[in-house]
Residue, then its C-alpha position, 0 to 999 in steps of 0.5 A: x085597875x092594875x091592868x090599866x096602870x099596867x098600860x099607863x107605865x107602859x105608855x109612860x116609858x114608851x114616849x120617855x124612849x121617844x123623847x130620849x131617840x127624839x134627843x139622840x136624832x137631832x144631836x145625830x143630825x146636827x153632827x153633835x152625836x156620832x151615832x150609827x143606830x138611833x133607835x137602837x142608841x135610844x134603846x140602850x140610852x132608855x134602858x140605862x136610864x129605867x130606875x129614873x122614870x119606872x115607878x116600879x124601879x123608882x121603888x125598888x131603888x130608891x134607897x140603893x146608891x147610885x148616881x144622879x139623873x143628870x150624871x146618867x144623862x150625861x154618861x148616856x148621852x157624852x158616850x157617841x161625843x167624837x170628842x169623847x172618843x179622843x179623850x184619853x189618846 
């Protein structure tokens, strides 16, 4: 049973990354991200990300502060922003 619900999370992460590189393409496709790397910008998204969508993580942080879901995907995401970049110049 644990070994089955091993590969289930492991499942379950893996298409969250996919869904989050998917998300990251287009944005670079469209010109909307500056982004070099997608995969490797969809890792570092998807890893930030992991105490939202981990149900082990989710455990283990649930009473631990920490800042939204959307605030994470927004930080994760406005990073590779060109107008990011100017913010501040």
């Amino acid at each position: 049973m644990e070994e089955k619900l091993g590969r289930l999370r492991g499942a379950q992460c893996s298409w969250i990354g996919q869904v989050i590189g998917a998300v990251i393409g287009q944005g670079a496709a469209s010109g909307e991200f500056e982004v070099v790397d997608v995969p490797l910008a969809a890792m570092c998204a998807t890893t930030a990300m992991i105490r939202f969508f981990h149900p082990q993580m989710i455990a283990q942080c649930i009473d631990k502060p920490s800042p939204t879901l959307d605030e994470m995907i927004d930080f994760c995401l406005g990073r590779p922003l060109p107008a990011w970049r100017g913010r501040g110049s």
